[in-house]
C-alpha positions as CSV (number, residue, x, y, z in Angstrom):
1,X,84.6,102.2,114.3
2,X,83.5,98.5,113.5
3,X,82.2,96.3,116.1
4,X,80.8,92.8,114.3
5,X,80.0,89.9,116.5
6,X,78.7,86.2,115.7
7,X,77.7,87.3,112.1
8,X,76.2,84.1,110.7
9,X,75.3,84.4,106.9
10,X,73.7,81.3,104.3
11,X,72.0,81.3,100.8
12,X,70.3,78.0,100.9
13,X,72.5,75.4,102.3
14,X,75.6,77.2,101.6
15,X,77.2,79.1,104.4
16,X,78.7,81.9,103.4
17,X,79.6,83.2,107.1
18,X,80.1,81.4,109.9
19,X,80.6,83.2,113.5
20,X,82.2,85.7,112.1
21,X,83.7,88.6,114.9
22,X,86.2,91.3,114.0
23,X,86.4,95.3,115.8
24,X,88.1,97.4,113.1
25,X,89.6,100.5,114.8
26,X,89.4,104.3,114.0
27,X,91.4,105.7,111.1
28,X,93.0,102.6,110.5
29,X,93.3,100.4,106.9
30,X,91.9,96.9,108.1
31,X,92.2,94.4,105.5
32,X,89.7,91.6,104.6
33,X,92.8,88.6,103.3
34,X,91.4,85.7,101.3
35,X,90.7,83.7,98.1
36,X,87.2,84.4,95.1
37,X,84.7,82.5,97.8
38,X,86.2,83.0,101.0
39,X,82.8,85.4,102.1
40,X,84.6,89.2,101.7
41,X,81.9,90.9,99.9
42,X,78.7,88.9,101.9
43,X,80.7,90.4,105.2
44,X,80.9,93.7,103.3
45,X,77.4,93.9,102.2
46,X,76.3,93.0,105.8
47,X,78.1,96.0,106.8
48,X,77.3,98.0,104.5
49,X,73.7,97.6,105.2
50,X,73.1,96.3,102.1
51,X,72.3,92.6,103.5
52,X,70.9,91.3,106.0
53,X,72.7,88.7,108.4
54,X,71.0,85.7,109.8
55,X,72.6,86.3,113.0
56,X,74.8,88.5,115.1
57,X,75.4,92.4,114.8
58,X,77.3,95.1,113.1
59,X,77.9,98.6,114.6
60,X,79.4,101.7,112.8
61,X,80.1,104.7,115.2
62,X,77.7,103.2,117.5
63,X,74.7,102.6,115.4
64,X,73.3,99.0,114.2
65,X,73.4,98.4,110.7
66,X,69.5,97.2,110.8
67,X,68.3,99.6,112.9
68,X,69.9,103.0,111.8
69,X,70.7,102.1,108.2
70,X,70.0,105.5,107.0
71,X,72.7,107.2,109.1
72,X,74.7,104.8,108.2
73,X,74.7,105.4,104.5
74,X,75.8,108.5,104.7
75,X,78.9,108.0,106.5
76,X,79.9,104.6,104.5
77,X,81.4,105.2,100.8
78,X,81.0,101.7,99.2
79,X,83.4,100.5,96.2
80,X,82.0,97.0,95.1
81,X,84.3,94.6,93.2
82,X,82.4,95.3,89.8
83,X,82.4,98.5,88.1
84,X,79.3,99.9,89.2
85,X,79.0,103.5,88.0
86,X,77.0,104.9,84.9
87,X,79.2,103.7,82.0
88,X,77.2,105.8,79.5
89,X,77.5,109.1,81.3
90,X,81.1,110.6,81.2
91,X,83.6,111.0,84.4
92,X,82.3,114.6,85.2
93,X,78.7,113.0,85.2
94,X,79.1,110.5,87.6
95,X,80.9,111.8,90.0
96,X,78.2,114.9,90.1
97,X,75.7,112.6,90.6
98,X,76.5,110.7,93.3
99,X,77.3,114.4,95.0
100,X,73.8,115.0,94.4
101,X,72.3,111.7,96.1
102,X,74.0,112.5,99.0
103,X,73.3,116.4,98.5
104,X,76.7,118.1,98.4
105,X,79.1,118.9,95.7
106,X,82.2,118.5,94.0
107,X,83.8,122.1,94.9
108,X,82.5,121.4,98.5
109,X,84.4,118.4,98.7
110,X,86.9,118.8,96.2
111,X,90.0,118.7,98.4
112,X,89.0,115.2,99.4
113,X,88.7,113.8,96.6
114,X,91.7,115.7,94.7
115,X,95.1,113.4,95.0
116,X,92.8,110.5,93.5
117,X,90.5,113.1,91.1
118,X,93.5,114.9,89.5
119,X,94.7,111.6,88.0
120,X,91.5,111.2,85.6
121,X,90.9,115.1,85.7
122,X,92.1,115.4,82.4
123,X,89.5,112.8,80.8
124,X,86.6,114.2,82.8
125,X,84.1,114.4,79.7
126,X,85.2,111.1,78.6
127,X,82.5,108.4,78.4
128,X,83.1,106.1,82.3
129,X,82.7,103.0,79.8
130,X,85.6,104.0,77.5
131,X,88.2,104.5,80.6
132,X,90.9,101.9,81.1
133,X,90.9,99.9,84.4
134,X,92.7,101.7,86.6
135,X,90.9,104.9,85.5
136,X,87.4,103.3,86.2
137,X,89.0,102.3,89.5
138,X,90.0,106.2,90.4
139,X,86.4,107.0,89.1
140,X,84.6,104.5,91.3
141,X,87.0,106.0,95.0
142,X,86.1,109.9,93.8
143,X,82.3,108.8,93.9
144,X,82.7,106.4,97.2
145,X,84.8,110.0,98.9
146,X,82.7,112.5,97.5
147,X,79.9,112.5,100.6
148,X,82.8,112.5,103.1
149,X,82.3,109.5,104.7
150,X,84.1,108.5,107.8
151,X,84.6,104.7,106.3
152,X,85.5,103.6,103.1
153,X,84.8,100.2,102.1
154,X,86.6,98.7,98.9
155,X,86.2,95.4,98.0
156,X,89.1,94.1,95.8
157,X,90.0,97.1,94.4
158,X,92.9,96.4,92.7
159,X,91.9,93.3,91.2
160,X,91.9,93.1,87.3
161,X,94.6,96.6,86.7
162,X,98.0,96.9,86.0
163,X,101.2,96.5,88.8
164,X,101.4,100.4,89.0
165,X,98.0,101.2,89.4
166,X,97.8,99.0,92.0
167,X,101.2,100.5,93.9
168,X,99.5,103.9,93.1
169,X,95.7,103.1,94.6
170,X,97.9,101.7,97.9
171,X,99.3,105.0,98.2
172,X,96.0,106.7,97.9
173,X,94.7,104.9,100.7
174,X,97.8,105.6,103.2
175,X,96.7,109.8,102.4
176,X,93.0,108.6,102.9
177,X,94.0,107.0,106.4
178,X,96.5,110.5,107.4
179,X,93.0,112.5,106.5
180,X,91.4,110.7,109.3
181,X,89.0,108.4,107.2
182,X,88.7,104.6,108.0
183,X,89.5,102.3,105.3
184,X,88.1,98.4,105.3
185,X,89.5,96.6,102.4
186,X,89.7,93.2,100.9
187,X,92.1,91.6,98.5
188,X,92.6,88.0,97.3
189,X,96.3,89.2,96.9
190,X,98.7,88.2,99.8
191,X,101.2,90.9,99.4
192,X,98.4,93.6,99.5
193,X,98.0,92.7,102.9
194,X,101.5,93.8,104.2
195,X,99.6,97.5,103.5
196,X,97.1,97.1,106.0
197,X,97.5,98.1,109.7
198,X,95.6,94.9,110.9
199,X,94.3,91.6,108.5
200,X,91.8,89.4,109.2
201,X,92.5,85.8,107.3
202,X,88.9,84.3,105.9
203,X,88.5,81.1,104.3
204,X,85.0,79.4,103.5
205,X,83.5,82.2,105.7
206,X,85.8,81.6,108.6
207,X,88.1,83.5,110.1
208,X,91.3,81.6,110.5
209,X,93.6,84.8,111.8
210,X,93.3,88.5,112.9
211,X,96.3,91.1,114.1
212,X,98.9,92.8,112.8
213,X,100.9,91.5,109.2
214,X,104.3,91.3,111.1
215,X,102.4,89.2,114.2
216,X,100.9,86.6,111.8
217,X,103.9,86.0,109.9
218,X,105.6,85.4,113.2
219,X,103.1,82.7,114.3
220,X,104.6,80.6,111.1
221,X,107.0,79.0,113.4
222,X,109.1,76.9,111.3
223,X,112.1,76.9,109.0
224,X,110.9,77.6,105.3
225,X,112.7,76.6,101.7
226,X,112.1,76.9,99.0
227,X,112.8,74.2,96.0
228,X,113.1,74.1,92.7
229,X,114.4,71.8,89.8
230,X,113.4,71.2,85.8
231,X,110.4,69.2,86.2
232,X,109.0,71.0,89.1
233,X,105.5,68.6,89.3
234,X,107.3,65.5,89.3
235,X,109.5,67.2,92.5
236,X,106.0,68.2,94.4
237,X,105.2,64.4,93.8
238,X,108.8,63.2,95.0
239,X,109.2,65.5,98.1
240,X,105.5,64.9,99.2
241,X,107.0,61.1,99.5
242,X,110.4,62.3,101.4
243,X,110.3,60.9,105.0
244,X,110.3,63.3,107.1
245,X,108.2,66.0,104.9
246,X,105.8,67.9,107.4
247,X,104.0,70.4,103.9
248,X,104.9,71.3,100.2
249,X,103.0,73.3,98.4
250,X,103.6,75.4,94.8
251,X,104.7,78.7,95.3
252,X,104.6,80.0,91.3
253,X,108.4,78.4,90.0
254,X,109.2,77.2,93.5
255,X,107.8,75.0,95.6
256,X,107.4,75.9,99.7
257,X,108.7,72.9,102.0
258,X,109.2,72.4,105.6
259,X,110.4,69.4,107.4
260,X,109.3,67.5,110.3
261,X,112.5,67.8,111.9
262,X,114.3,70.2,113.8
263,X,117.3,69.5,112.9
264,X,116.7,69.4,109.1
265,X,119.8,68.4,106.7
266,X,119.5,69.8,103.3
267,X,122.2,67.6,101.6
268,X,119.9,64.7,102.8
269,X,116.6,65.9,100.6
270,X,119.6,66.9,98.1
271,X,120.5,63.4,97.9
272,X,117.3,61.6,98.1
273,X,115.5,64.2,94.9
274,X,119.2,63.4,92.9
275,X,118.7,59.3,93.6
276,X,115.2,60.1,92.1
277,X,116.2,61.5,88.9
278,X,116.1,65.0,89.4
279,X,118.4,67.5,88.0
280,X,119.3,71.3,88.7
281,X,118.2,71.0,92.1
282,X,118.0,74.4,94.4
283,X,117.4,74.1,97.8
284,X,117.3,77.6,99.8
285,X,116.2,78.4,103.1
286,X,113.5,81.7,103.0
287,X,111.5,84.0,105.0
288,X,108.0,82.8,105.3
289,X,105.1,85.3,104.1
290,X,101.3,85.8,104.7
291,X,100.5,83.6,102.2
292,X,102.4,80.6,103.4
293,X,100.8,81.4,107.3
294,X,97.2,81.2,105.3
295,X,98.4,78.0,103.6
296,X,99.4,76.6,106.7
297,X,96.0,77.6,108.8
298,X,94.2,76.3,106.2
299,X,95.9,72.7,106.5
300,X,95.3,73.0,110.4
301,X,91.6,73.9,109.9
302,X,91.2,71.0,107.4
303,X,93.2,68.6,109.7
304,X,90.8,69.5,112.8
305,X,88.0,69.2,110.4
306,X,89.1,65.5,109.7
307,X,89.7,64.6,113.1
308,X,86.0,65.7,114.0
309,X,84.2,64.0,110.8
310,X,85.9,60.8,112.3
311,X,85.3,61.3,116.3
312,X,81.9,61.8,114.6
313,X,82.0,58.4,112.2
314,X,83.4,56.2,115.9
């Protein structure tokens, strides 16, 4: 469906995109993983022919997103990360205009669009301004769906709503995929990502990673715990100093450790944290996750980045 290869994007001196290659398959949910800054929405606005690249090329369904942009459009539905809809015209409003633009309508389309319509159906002459988040959010995926495009693109869609709306949108988009329609998406939220048939990891307009959620987590490759005690900054500064400490990073309450060694003794780091004051001290050995695979990519990538600045300083 997607074929991107050695996409290269700057504004000025800042390099949004950097060699960026990535296929995204037919009637899958391929997700775009990464931080506010990473470069999700410059690679979505290259392929959504909204942007220009200063190198490489995208293909949709075999046509170049320069050359055939018009075609393109109308088998792309676009959700930006902003609410970009008409907030002064009402539900019904908006979502018969942009039937319109791309010259069908809502009863054409209707069973498309109606597991996500239904949901606002009953505030359809309300004012788009006036809805909640999670109702703008269903507003903005009937008017990306209403031209039947072949891929959706969302870019954080569930960023800024509630817990259930964001379970609930998720569950949209596995019906969207079973229809037959292609769904690229990107969230700064690691546990989004265990939705996705395939992830890409980006950072600074990099990718770091690209298969399947399972497949990355299994490239973590090292025992995990997790930590905790009362003062948890003064234990981040403590462990950082224990011996044999290969990372720790905080992980909301907890902190995320693993240790040099492989044959790792917990009562030792038990001992040393108590003979440095700490108290309530939890050590537990846990499954790693996406996020601690990005954490750890990131630290490699840095590392390599080091080790080049000084081959480059000798």
């Amino acid at each position: 469906m997607i074929q991107a290869e050695n996409i290269r994007k700057t504004y000025g001196e800042v390099v949004a995109l950097e060699d960026i290659s990535l296929e995204v398959k037919k009637g899958e949910i391929f997700g775009l993983i990464g931080p506010d800054g990473a470069g999700k929405t410059t690679f979505f606005r290259i392929v959504s022919s909204l942007l220009l690249p200063d190198k490489g090329t995208v293909r949709i369904n075999d046509l170049d997103v320069i050359k055939d942009y018009r075609k393109i459009r109308m088998i792309v539905g676009y959700m930006p990360q902003r609410f970009s809809l008409y907030s002064d015209l009402t539900v019904i409003e908006n979502l018969h205009f942009f039937a319109t633009v791309f010259g069908t309508s809502i009863e054409k389309n209707y069973d498309l669009i109606r597991d996500v319509y239904r949901k606002i159906e009953p505030f359809r002459n309300r004012i788009a301004g006036n809805l909640s988040g999670g109702m703008k959010q269903k507003l903005a995926l009937s008017c990306a769906l209403i031209h039947e495009p072949k891929l959706l693109i969302l870019d954080e869609p569930t960023t800024g709503v509630d817990a259930i709306s964001r379970k609930e949108f998720w569950e949209l988009l596995k019906n969207l995929k079973e229809k037959g329609i292609t769904v690229l998406v990107s969230t700064p939220y690691m546990d989004e990502a265990k939705m996705c048939n395939r992830v890409a990891l980006i950072q600074n307009g990099s990718i770091l990673s690209i298969d399947t959620p399972k497949s990355i987590i299994k490239t973590f490759g090292r025992q995990l715990y997790a930590l905790r005690s009362t003062d948890i900054y003064r234990l981040l500064l403590d462990t950082r100093n224990f011996p044999t400490c290969e990372s720790v990073v905080p992980f909301g309450q907890n902190l995320h450790y693993t240790d040099k060694s492989s044959d790792f003794n917990q009562k030792k780091l038990l001992a040393y944290l108590k003979q440095n004051g700490h108290e309530d001290i939890a050590i537990e050995e846990i499954k790693p996750g996406i996020e601690d695979v990005f954490m750890k990519l990131m630290e490699q990538k840095n590392e390599a980045g080091h080790q080049n600045n000084l081959q480059v300083d000798t």
